[in-house]
N, C-alpha and C positions, 0 to 999 in steps of 0.2 A: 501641649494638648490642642488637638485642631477641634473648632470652632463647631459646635452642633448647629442642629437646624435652627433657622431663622424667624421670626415673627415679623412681617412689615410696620406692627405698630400700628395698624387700622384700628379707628376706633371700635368702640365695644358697648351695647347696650348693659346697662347696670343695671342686675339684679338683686339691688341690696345687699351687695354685700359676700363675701362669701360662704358659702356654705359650712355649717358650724359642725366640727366633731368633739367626739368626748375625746378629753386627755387623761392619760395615763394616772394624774396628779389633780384631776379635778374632783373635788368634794363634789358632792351632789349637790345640786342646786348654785351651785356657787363657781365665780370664773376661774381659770387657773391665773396662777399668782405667779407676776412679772415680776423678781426682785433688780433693783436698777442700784448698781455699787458705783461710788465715786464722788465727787466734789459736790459743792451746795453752797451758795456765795451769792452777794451782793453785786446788783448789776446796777449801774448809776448813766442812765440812759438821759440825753442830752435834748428838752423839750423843745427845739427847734433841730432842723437838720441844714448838712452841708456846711456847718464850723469846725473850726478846730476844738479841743476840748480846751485850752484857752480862753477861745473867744465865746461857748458855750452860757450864755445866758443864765441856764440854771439846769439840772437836773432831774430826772423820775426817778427815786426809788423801787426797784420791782427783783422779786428775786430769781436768782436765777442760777447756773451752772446746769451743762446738759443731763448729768445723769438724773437730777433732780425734776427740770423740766420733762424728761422722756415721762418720770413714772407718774408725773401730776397730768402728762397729755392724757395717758392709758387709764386713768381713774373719769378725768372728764368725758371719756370714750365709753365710757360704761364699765370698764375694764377692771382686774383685779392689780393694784401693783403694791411694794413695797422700796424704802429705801433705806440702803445702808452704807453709814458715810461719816463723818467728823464734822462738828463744827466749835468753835468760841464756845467758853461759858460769857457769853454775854448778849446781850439784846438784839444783837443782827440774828443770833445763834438761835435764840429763843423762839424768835419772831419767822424763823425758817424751819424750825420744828412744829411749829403752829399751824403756819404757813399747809406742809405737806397734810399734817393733821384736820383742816378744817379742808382739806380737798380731797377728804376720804382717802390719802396715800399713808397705809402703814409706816410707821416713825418708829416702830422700835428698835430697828436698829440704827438710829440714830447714837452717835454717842460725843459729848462735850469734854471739852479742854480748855483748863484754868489757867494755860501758860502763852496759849495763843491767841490771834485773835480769827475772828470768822474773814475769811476773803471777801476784797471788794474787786471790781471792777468797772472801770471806765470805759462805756463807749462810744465812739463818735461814729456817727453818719451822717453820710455821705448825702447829696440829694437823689441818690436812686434807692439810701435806702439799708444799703451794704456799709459794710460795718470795719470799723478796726479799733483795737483794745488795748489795753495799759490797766495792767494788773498789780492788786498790794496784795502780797503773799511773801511774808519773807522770816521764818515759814508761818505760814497760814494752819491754822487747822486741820483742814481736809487732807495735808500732807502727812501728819502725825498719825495717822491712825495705826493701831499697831492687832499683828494677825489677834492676840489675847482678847481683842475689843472687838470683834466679828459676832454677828449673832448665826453660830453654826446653822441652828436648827432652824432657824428663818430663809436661811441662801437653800437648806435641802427639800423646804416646802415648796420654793417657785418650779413653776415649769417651765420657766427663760431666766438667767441669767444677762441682763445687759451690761454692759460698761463700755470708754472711753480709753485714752489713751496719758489723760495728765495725770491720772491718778500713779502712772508708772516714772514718773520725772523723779523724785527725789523718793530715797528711804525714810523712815518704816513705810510707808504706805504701797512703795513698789511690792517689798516682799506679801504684803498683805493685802495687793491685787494678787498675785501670785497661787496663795494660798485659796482665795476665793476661787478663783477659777478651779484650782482641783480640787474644793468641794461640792464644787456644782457638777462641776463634770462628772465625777462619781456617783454625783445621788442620780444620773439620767436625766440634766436640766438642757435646754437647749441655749449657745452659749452666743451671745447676739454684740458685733462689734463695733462701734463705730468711732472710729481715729480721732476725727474732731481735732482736725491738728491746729494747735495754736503755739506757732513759731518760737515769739517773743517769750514763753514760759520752759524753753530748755535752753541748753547751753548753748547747742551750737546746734545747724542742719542735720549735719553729719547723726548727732547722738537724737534726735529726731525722729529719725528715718530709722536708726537703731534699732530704737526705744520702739516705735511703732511694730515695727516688723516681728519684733522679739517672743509677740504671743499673737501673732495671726494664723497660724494654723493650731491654733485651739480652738477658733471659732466655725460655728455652723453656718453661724447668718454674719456677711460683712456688707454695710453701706458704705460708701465713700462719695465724696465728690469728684468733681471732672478733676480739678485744682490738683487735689489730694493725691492723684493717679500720675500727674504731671512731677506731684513732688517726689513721690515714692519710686517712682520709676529714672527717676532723675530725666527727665527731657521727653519722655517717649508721648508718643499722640494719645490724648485719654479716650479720644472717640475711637480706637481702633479694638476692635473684637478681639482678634491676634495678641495684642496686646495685654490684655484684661485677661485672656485665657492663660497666657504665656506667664505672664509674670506673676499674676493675681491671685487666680483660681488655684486651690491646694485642691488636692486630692479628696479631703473628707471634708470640705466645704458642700454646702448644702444648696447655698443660695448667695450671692453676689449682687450690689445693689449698687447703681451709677445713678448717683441727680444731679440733673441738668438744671437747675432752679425751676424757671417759667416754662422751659421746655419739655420737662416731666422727668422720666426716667429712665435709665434702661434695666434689664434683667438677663442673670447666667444664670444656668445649671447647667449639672453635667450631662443633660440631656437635650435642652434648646436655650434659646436666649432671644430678646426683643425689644421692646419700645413699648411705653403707658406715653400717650402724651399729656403732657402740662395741662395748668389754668393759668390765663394772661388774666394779671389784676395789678391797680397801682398799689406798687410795696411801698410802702410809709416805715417799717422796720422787717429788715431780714432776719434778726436775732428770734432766734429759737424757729425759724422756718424746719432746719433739717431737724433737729428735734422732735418735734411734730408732727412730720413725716414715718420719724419710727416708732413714733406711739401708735399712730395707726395702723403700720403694718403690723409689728407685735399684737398689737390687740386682736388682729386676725390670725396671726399665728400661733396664738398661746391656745385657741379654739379650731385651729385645723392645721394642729402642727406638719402634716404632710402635706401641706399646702404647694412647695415648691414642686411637686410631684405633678400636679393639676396644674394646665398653663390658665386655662379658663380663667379658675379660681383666682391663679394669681395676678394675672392683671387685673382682675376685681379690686384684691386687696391694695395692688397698687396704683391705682386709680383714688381709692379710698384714703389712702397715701398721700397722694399728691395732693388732694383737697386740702386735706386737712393742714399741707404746709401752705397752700395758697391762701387759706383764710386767717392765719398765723401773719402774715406777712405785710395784712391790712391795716395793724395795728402796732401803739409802740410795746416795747418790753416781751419776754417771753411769757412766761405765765401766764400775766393777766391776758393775752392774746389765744393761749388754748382754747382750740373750738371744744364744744359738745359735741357727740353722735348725733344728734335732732339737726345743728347748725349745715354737719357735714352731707346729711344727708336730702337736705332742702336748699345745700349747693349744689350739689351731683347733679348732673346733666339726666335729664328724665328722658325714655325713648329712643329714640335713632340721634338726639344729639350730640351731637360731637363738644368732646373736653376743650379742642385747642379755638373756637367756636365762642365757647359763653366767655364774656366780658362783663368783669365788673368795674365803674368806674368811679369815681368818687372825686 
């Protein structure tokens, strides 16, 4: 597929936002409802950075797992979401059913397991910030979940489906991403992907890269990192257009989504493609950054789902986007680090100023 027209990626006065339509699936008065399927775990975040998890002094508690963090950003955003996913019957279990509940993220479809425990995870950073993990899941909860324990009627209320890519690592829970997917797809949900590849939790590259690949042209909307592009493509340039069109982009893909971290983003469709640029700010933790990022753009898509249609709009949204990982980023842990709408929109660059421009420093 050769490469549509181009955007240079010049900045953009922000107009709050993008312009909001009715969804197919919105009740009146009320947002359309983002359900987020997949993992929900325990992140044991290291209160000093740049150790080993060794030498690691002590620990933060905070919870975390991406599908969980997306739907808790999209509620803090103002947004509608839900989640649906496995966890422990036990106190991590409890305490992250709570957790989404007292963040206004629907939890009914949460569903507990007497025979496992709730996932933990260890992570160390780095002094810039950036992160690597060592995972207890053996098997963990979130892997057990079985199609029988799905809340149908929940996954055909949203008007996005999101998910990940670990929740396809091991059975039941591969078949019963599976099956989610083609009930969302059926009910007219729009189907929102993001790999989230974490190496160390499959067998090998190889089954990886498989595993990833195996449901990407089911989705409408795919994020990915630069990294992600390098891995999946086995060696190919992630900044290359050619490439992202070539390999990347399916046919009934909607929208295509490249983060740069600090740098911002780029954007495909099958009509043009571009550049939002970044916010340069000191990251104190990058855990739940890209997270964050798709809460925000979800939350503008579940309210102007032909958004990818309008470029305007969309680099609005992804501008709106990128704040909101930048301000994620200033903080440790995911969760507790979720901007507000109010936070995000008293970050934005007001008037003719430029995104790659404002510095926060700390």
């Amino acid at each position: 597929m050769a490469p549509p027209k181009q955007d240079s990626g010049a900045p953009i006065a922000h107009g709050g936002g993008a312009e909001r339509e009715a969804s197919g699936k919105k009740e009146k008065g009320a947002s359309p409802l983002i359900v987020c399927f997949g993992e929900m775990l325990i992140d044991f975040v290291p209160t000093v950075s740049g150790v080993s998890l060794a030498e690691a002094p002590a620990f933060k508690k905070s919870p975390g797992g991406a599908p969980a963090n997306v739907a808790v950003g999209i509620a803090r955003l103002g947004g509608s979401s839900a989640f649906v996913g496995k966890v422990g019957k036990d106190e991590f279990g409890y305490m992250l059913s709570n957790m989404l509940k007292e963040n206004k993220v629907d939890n009914s479809g949460v569903r507990f397991d007497a025979g496992a425990r709730t996932a933990l995870a260890f992570v160390t950073l780095r002094a810039d910030g950036e992160r690597e993990f060592m995972f207890y899941r053996n098997p963990s909860a979130d892997m057990l979940l079985k199609e029988s324990e799905l809340d149908v009627e929940l996954i055909k209320k949203g008007s996005i489906l999101h998910y990940g890519s670990i929740s396809l690592i091991e059975e039941p829970c591969r078949s019963t991403h599976l099956a989610a997917l083609k009930i969302a797809k059926q009910a007219g949900c729009i189907l929102s992907y993001d790999p989230n590849l974490r190496l160390p939790l499959w067998p090998s590259a190889d089954a990886a890269r498989e595993g990833i690949k195996s449901i990407w042209d089911f989705a409408d909307v795919i994020k990915v990192s630069e990294d992600e592009i390098t891995f999946l493509t086995e060696g190919d340039d992630p900044y290359s257009d050619e490439v992202v069109y070539k390999k990347l982009f399916h046919p009934n893909l909607k929208l295509l989504i490249v983060t740069e971290g600090q740098d911002g983003c780029r954007y495909y469709t099958k009509n043009f493609h571009g550049k939002v640029n970044g916010f340069r700010v000191k990251a104190v933790d990058t855990t739940g950054a890209g997270d964050s990022f798709v809460s925000g753009l979800l939350t503008n898509l579940a309210t102007s789902p032909n958004i990818y249609t309008d470029e305007r709009k969309l680099k609005e949204a992804l501008e709106f986007a990128n704040a909101c990982g930048a301000i994620t980023v200033t903080e440790r842990g995911a969760i507790p680090a979720l901007p507000t709408k109010e936070a995000v929109l008293d970050f934005l660059p007001k008037g003719d100023e430029h995104p790659q421009c404002l510095c926060v420093i700390s």
